[in-house]
N, C-alpha and C positions, 0 to 999 in steps of 0.2 A: 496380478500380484500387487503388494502394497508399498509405495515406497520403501526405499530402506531404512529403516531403525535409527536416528542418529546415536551415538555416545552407545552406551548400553544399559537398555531396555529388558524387564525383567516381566514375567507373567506367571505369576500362581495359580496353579489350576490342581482344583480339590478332585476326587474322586478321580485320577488322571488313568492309571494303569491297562482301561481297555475302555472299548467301547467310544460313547462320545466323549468322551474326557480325554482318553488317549488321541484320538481326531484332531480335537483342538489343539491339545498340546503340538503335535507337526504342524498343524496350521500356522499354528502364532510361530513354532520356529523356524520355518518356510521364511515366515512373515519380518522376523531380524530380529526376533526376542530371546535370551537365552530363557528356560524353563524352571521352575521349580514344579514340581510335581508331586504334589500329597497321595499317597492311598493307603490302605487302612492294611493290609496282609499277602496281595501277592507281588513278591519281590520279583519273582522270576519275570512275571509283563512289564512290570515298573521297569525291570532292566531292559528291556528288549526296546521298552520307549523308548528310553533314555540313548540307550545305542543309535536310534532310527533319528532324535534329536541330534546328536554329535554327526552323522552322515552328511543334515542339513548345515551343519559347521556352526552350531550353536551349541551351550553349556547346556546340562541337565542338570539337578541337583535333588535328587530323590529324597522323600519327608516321611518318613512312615508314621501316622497317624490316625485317631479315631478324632474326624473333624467334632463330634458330639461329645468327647469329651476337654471340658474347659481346658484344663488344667492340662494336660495333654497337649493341648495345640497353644497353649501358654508357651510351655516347656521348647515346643518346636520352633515356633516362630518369634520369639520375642529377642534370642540371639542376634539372629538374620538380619531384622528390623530396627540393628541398632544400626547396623551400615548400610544397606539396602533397601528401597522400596519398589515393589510393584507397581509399575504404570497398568495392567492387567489385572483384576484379581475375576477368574472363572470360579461359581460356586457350582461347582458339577454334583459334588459328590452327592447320593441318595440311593434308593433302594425300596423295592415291591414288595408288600408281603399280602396278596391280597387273599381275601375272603370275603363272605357275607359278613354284615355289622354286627347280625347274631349269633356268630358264631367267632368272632375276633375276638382273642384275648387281650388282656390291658396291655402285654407285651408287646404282643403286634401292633397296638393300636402306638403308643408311646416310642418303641424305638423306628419306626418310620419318618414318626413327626421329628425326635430328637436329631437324627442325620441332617434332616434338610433344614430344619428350623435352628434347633441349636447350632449345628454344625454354619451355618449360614449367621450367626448372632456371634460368636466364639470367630473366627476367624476375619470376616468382616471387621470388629469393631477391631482388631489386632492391626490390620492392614490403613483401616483409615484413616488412627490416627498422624501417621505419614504422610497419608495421600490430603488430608487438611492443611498439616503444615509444608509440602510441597505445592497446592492448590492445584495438583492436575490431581488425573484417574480417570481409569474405568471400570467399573464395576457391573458384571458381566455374570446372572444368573439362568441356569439350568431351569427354566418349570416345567409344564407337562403341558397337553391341550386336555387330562384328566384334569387338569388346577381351573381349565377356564370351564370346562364344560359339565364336569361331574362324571364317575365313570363306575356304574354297579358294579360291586364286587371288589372296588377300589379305596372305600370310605376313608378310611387313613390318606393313602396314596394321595388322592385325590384333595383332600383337606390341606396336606404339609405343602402342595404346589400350588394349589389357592392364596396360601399364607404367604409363600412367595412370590409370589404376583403379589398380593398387596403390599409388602415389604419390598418391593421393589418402586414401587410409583411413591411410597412415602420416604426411603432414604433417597430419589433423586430429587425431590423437591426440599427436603433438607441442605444437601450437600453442591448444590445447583451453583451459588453462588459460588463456591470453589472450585469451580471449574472441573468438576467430576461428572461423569457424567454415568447414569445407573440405568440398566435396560435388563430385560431379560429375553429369552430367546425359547419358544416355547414350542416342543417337537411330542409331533403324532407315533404314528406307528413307523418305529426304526429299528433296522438288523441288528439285534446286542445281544448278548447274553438275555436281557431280561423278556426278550418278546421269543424268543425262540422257541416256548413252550406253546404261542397262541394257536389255533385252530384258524391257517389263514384262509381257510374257505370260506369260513365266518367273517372272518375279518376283513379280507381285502372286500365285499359289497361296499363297507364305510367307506373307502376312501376314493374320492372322485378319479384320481390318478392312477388307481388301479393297481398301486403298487405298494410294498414299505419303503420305506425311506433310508438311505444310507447315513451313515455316522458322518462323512465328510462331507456330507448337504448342510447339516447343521455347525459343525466346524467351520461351515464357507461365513454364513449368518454371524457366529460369532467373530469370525478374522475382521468380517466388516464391519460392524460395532467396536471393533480394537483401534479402529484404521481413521484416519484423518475423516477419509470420507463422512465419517457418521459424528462429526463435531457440531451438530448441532442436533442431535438424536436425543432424548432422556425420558425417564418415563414411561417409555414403551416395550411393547409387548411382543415382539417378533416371533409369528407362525409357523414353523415347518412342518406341514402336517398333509400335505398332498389333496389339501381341502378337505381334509376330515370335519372338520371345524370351520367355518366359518362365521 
């Protein structure tokens, strides 16, 4: 466990309501951070976080938003942000819509990208400007080992977490000086909603470990990157993928 938290400690985490988003969010509250937690429509998991949050004897403060649209995440956070900044900011939120390239509508191709890319341009630049004029931070994104490796059938998918990986090594070496520090934390095959469809017979051969991976494997990854420990970490690319990737 991470020291505790001095004063209080705040962590935004996009896409929070389940899966790895929701991991994290207990993680960081575990960890002495009170929460804010974004998600886009299911209230009833956002509560149950939230609740699982207060258990750990930290605040919750539920955002319903679509991280992809500006104006929207304007509306939410710019309030907040007149008295409060996240020492935290998790970019979870995103989403699968795969198919072949030839068979992908502009739709599916556009709102995959727009979640993770926009949603990660819209919320980020909202947050930073604080975390500039306070000169801490961390900035703490969601990729794929689709974004490092390429993944058929994934061509959007796979493109919007590339772009995050590279958006990731370019705002640490931006914001470097200010004592921010930008990583992202990049996971294989994990139990979520979104892998529960795959064919693990197929699947598990890829991964040297022989298994999927839990949501609070990647949660751990993250808490460490939030945590003293990782004060001199930026720039990088952190694996959970059971060697799928190497």
């Amino acid at each position: 466990m991470n020291p505790p938290v001095d004063k209080r400690k705040i962590a935004l985490i996009t896409g929070g309501s389940k899966g790895i988003g929701a991991a994290v969010a207990l993680a960081l509250a575990r960890d002495g951070f009170d929460i804010w937690l974004n998600f886009l429509s299911d209230h009833g998991a956002a509560s149950h976080v939230a609740d699982e949050v207060g258990l750990r004897g930290r605040e919750c403060l539920l955002l319903p938003f679509d991280v992809s649209d500006g104006e929207a995440a304007r509306a939410a956070l710019t309030p907040l942000l007149e008295n409060d900044t996240p020492y935290v900011l998790v970019n979870n939120a995103g989403y699968s819509k795969d198919t072949i390239l030839a068979m992908m509508s502009e739709q599916e191709w556009k709102g995959v990208l727009s979640v993770t890319l926009d949603g990660f341009f819209f919320v980020t630049k909202l947050v930073l400007v604080n975390m500039l004029r306070k000169r801490e931070g961390r900035i703490i994104n969601i990729a794929s080992t689709s974004g490092q490796s390429g993944m058929p059938g994934q061509v959007n998918y796979s493109a919007a977490k590339a772009g995050l990986i590279g958006a990731t090594r370019a705002l640490a070496a931006e914001v470097a000086k200010r004592q921010i520090l930008v990583n992202a934390v990049s996971p294989g095959f994990i139990e979520t909603d979104m892998t529960e469809g795959l064919p693990k017979e197929k699947v598990l051969p890829m991964i040297p470990l022989g298994r999927f991976g839990k949501s609070w494997e990647v949660a751990e990854a993250v808490s460490f990157l939030a945590s003293e420990k990782a004060a001199y970490i930026t720039g990088q690319i952190i694996a959970v993928n059971g060697g799928a990737y190497i």
